[in-house]
C-alpha positions as a Markdown table, in Angstrom:
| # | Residue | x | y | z |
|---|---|---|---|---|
| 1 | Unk | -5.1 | -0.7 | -29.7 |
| 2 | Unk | -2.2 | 1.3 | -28.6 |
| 3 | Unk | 1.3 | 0.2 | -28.5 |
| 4 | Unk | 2.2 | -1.2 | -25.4 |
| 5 | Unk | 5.5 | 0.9 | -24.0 |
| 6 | Unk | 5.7 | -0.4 | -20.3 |
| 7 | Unk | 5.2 | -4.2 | -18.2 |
| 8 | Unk | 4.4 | -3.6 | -14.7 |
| 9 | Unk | 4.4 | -6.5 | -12.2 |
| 10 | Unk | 3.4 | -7.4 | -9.2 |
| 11 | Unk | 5.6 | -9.6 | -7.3 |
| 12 | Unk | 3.9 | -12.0 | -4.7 |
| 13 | Unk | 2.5 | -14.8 | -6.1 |
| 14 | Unk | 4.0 | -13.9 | -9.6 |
| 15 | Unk | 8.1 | -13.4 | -9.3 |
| 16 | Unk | 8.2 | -14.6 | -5.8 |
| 17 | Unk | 6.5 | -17.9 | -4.3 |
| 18 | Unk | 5.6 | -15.7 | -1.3 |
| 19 | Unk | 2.3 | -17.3 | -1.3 |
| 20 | Unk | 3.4 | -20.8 | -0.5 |
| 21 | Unk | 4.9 | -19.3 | 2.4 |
| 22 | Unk | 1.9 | -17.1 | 3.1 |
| 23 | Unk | -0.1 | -20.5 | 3.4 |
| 24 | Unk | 1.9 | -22.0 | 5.7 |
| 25 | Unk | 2.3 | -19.0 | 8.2 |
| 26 | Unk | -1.4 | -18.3 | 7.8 |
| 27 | Unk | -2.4 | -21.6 | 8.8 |
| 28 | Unk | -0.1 | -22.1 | 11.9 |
| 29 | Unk | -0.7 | -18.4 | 13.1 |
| 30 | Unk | -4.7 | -19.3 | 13.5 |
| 31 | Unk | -3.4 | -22.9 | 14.8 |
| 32 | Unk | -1.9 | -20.8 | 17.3 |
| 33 | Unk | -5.3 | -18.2 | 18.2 |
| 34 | Unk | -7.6 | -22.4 | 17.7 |
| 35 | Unk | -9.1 | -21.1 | 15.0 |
| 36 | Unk | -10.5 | -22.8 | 12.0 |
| 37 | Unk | -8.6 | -22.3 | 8.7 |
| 38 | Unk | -11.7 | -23.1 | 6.5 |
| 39 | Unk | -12.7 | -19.8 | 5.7 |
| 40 | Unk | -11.3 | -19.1 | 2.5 |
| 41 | Unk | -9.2 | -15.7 | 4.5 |
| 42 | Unk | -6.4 | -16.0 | 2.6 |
| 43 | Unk | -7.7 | -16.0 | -1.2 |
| 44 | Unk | -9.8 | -13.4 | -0.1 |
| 45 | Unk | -6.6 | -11.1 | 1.1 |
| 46 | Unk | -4.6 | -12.1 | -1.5 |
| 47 | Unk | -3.1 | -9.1 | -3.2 |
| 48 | Unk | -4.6 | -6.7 | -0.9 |
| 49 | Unk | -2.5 | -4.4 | 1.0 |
| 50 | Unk | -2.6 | -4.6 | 5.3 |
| 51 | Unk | -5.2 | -2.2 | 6.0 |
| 52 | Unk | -8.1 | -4.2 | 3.7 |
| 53 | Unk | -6.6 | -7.4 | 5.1 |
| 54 | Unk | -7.0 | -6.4 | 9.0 |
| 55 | Unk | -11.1 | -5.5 | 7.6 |
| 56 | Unk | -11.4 | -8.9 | 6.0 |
| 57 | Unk | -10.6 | -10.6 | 8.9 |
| 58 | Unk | -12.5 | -8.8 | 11.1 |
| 59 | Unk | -15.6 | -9.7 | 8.3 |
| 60 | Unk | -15.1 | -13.3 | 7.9 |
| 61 | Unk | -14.1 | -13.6 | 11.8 |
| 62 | Unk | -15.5 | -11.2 | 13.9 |
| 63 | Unk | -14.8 | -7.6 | 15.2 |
| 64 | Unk | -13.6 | -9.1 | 17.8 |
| 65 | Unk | -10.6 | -11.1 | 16.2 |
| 66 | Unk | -7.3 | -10.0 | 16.9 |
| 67 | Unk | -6.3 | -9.1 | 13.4 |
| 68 | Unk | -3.7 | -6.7 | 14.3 |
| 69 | Unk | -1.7 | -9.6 | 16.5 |
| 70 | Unk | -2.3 | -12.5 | 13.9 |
| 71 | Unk | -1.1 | -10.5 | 10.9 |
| 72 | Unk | 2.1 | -9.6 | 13.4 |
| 73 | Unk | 2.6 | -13.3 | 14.3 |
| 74 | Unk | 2.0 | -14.2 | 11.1 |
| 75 | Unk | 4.7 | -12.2 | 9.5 |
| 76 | Unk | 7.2 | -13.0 | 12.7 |
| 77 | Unk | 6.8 | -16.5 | 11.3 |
| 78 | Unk | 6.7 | -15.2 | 7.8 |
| 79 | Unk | 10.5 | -14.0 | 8.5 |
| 80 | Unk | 11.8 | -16.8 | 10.3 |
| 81 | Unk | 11.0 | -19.0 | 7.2 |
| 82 | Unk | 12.2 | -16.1 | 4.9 |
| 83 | Unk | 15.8 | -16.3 | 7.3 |
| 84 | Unk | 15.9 | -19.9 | 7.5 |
| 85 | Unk | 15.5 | -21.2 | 3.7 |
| 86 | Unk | 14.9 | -18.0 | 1.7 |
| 87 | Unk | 12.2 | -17.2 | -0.8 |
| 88 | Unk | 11.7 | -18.8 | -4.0 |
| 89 | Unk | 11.8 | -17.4 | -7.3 |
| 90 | Unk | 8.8 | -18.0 | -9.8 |
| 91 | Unk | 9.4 | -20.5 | -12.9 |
| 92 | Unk | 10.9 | -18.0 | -15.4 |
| 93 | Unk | 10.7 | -15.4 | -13.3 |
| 94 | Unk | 15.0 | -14.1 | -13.7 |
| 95 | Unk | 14.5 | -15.4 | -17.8 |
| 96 | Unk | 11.3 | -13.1 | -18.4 |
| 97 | Unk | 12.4 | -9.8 | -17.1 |
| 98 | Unk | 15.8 | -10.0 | -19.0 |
| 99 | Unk | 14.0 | -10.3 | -22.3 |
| 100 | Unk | 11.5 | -7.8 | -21.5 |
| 101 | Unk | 13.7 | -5.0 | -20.2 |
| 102 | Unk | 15.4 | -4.4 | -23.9 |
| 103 | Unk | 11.8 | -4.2 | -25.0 |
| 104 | Unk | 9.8 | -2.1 | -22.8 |
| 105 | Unk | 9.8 | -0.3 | -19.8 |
| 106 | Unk | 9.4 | -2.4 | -16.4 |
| 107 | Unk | 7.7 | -1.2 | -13.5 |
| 108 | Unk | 6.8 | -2.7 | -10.2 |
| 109 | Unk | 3.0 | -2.9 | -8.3 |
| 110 | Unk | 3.1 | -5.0 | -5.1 |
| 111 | Unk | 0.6 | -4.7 | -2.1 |
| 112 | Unk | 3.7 | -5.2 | 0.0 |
| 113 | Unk | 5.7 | -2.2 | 2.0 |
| 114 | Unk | 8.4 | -0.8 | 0.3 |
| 115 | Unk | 11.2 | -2.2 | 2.6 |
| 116 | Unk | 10.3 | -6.1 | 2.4 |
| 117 | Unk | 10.0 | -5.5 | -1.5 |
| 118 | Unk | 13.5 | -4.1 | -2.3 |
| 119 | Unk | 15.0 | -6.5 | 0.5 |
| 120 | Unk | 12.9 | -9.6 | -1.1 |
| 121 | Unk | 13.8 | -8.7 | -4.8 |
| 122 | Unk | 16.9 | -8.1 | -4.2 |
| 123 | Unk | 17.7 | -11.3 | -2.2 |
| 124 | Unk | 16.3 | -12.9 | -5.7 |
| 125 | Unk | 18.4 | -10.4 | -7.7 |
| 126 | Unk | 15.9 | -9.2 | -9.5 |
| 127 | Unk | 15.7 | -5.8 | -8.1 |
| 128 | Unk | 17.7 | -4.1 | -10.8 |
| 129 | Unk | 15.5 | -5.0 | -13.8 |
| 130 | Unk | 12.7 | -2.8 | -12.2 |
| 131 | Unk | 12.9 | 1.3 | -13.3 |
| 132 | Unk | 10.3 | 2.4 | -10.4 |
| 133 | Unk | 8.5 | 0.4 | -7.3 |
| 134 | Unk | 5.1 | 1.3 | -6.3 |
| 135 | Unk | 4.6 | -0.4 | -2.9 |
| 136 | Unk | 1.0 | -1.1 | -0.3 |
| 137 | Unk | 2.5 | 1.9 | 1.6 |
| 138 | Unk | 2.2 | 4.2 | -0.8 |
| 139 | Unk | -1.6 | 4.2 | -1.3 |
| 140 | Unk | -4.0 | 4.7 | 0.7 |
| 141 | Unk | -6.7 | 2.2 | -1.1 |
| 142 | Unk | -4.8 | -1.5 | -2.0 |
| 143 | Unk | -6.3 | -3.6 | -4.8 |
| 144 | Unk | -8.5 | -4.6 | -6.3 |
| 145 | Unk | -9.2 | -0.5 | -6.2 |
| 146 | Unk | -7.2 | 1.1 | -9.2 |
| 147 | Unk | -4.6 | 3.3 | -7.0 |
| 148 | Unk | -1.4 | 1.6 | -6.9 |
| 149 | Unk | -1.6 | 1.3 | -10.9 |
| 150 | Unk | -2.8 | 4.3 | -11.5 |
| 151 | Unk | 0.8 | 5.7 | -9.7 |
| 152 | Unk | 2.9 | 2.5 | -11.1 |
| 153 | Unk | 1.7 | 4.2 | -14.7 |
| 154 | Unk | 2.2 | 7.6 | -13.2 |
| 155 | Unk | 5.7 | 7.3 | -12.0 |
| 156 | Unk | 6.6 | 6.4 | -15.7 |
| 157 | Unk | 4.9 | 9.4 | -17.1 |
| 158 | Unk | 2.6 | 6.8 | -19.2 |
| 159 | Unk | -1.0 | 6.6 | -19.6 |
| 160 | Unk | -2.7 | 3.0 | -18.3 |
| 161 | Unk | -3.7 | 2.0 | -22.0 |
| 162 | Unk | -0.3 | 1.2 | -23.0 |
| 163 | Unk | 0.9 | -0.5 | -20.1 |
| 164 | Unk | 0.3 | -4.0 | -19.0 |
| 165 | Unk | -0.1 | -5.5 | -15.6 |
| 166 | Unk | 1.3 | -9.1 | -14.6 |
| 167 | Unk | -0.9 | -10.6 | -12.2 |
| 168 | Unk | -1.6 | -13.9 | -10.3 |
| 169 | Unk | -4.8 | -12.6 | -8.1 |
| 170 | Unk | -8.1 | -11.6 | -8.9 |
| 171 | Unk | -7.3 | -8.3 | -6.9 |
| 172 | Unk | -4.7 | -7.5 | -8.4 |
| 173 | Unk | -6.5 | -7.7 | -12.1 |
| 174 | Unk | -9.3 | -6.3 | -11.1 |
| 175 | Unk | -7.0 | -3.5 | -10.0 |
| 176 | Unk | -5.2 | -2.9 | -13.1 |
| 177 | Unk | -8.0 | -3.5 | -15.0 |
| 178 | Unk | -10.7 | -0.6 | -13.3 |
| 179 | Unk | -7.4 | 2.0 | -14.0 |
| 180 | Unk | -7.3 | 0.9 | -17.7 |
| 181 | Unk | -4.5 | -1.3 | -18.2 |
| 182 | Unk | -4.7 | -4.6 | -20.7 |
| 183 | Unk | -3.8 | -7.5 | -18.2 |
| 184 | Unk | -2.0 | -10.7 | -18.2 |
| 185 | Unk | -2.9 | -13.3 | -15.4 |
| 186 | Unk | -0.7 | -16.2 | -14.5 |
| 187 | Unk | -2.5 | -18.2 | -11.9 |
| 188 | Unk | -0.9 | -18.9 | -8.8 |
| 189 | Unk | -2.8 | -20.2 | -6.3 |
| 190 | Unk | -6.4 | -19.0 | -7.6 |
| 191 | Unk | -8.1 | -19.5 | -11.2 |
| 192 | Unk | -9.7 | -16.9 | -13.2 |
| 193 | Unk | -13.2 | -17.5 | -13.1 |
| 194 | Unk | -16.2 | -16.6 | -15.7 |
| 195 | Unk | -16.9 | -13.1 | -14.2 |
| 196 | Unk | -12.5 | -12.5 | -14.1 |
| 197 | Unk | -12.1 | -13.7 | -17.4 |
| 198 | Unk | -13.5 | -10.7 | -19.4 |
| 199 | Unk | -10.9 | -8.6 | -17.4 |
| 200 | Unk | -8.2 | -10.4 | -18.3 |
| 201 | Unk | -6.3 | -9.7 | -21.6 |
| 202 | Unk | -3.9 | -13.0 | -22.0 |
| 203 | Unk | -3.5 | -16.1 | -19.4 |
| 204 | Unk | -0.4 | -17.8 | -19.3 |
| 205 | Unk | 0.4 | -20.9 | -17.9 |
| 206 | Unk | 3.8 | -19.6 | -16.6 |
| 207 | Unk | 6.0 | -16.5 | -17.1 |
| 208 | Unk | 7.6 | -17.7 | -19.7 |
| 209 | Unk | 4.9 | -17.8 | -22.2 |
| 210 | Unk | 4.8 | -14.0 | -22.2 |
| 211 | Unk | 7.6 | -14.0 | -24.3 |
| 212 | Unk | 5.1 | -15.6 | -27.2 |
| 213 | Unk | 3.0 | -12.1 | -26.3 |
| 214 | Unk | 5.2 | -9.5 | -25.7 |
């Protein structure tokens, strides 16, 4: 097994609590349009960037569902609750990426554009731990395909095998797993299941328990 050189994250759902807030705008945007929330949309878009959410909501939906409008309404109420109270940090979140960053290099893989991710992380001053940010805009395929970590490992100048991805979504390890990364999942807001589990490398109950791994 190689030595691992690099720890790349993603950030919603693993060093942000975006996801709680994700829920709560999801759910009052389709309030808004009367339509049921009972579809399981939202663990299917987790970790996927916009263009493969608009297509799962037009699947589960309709083509005829106004994806584009709900994802804007959702994020307009996305940012009022972002202005109004902030976004939490993760348990350990601050804690973990100080001890990693003597240890290894850190890298950043989030579905999310560029300019929410630096604004976000660095409203949770954690911005500075990260050495590169590979962001939903920057690919044209989101996970679970392999792209973004492909580049995350690419703008390092290291090959997938001896980096490892932190991950909360089955998307998101199914993505860094496919481009050849060793994976750690800590489980947000959906478990790893029997036919996730084999892709996974190390679950944690929180980010804190990496340090007993890495």
């Amino acid at each position: 097994m190689e030595q691992i050189k690099a720890v790349i994250f993603d950030m919603d759902g693993v060093l942000l609590d975006t996801e709680s807030m994700c829920d709560k705008t999801w759910a009052a945007a389709l309030a808004e349009k009367g339509v049921r929330n009972d579809l399981g949309a939202i663990d299917k878009c987790r970790g996927t960037n916009m263009s493969d959410t608009l297509r799962i909501l037009k699947e589960l939906y309709g083509k005829d569902f106004p994806a584009e409008k709900f994802m804007k309404r959702s994020g307009e109420l996305f940012h009022e609750m972002e202005i109004s109270s902030g976004i939490p940090v993760m348990p350990f979140a601050a804690q973990i990426l100080k001890y990693l960053k003597p240890r290894y290099r850190l890298a950043l893989a989030s579905s999310t554009k560029k300019t929410s991710v630096c604004r976000q992380l660095g409203n949770a001053g954690l911005l500075e731990y990260f050495e590169t940010l590979t962001t939903g805009d920057m690919v044209v395929h989101g996970k679970p395909d392999p792209e973004i970590y492909a580049l995350a490992c690419k703008s390092l100048g290291l090959e997938p095998e001896v980096c490892v991805a932190v991950e909360d979504s089955p998307n998101g390890i199914k993505s860094a797993s496919s481009c050849g990364m060793r994976t750690i999942m800590v489980p947000d807001k959906v478990q790893p299941d029997d036919e996730l589990l084999p892709l996974i490398w190390k679950v944690c109950g929180n980010l804190g328990e990496i340090e007993r791994i890495l």
